[in-house]
C-alpha positions as CSV (number, residue, x, y, z in Angstrom):
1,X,-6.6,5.7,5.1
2,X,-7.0,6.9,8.9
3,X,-5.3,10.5,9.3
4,X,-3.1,8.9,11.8
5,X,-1.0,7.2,9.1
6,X,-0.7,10.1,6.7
7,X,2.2,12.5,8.7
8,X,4.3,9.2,9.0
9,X,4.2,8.8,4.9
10,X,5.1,12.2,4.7
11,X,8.4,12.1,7.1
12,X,9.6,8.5,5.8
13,X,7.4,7.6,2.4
14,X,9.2,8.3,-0.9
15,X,7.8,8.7,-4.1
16,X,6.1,5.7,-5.5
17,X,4.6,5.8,-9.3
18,X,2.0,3.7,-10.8
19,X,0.8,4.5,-14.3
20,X,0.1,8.3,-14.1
21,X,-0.4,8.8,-10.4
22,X,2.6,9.5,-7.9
23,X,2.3,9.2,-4.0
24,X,4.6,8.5,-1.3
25,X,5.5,4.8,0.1
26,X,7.2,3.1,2.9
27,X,10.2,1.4,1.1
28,X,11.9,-1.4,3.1
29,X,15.2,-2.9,1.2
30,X,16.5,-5.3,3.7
31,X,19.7,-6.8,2.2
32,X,20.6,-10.4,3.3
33,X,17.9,-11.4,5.6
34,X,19.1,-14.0,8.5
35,X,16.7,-16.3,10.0
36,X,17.7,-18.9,12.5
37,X,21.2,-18.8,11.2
38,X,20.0,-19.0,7.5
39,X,20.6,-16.2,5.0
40,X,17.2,-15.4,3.2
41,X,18.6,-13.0,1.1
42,X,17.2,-9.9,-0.3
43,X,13.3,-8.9,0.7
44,X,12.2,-5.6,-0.8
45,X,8.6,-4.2,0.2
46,X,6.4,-1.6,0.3
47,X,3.4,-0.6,2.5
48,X,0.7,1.9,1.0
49,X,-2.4,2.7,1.4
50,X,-4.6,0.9,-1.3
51,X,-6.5,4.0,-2.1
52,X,-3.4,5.7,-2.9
53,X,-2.9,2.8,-6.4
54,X,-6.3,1.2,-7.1
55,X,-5.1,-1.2,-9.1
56,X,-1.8,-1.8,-8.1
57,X,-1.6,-6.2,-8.0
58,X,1.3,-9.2,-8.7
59,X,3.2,-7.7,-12.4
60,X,2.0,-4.0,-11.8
61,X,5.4,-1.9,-13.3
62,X,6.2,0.5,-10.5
63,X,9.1,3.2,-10.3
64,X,9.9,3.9,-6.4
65,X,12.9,6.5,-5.3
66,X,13.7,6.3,-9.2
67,X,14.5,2.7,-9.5
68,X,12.1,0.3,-11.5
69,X,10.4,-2.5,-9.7
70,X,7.5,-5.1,-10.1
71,X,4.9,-6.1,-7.5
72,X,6.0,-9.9,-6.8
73,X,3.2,-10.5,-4.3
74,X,-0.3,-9.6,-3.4
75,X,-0.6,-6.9,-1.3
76,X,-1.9,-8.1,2.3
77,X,-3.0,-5.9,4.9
78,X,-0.7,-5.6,7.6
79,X,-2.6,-3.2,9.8
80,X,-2.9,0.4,8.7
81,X,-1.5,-0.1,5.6
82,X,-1.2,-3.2,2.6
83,X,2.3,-4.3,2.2
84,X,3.7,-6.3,-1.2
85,X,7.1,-7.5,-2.2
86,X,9.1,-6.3,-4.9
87,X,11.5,-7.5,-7.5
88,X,14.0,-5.0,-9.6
89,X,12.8,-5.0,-13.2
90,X,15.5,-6.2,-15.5
């Protein structure tokens, strides 16, 4: 991860925990989505650095801000970092 990227983890990541390892994540829980005048409803993601969670893929068990999650897509890059959605683990 470029240096560039790490001071903006630290003022708006929060903890992110993958097996053993913790680090800090952006978290984005967008409630009720509209698009076009359609309601997409809720769209949870995260963007990390993939050296942070070697590993992390679609079904990895996550716990982010305390709350348990699963990784619903593939992470893809979307510039500096890899973004993936989420869905709340029943």
């Amino acid at each position: 991860m470029t240096d560039d990227l790490q001071p903006f983890l630290a003022d708006f990541g929060v903890p992110l925990t993958f097996g053993a390892k913790t680090e800090r994540v952006l978290f984005d829980d967008a409630q009720d989505q509209a698009f076009g005048g359609y309601v997409a409803g809720r769209i949870v993601t995260i963007h990390f650095d993939r050296a942070d969670f070697p590993g992390l893929d679609v079904g990895s068990a996550v716990t982010v801000a305390g709350r348990n999650w699963t990784l619903q897509s593939a992470p893809v890059s979307d510039g500096g970092f890899l973004k993936a959605t989420l869905a709340e683990a029943p």
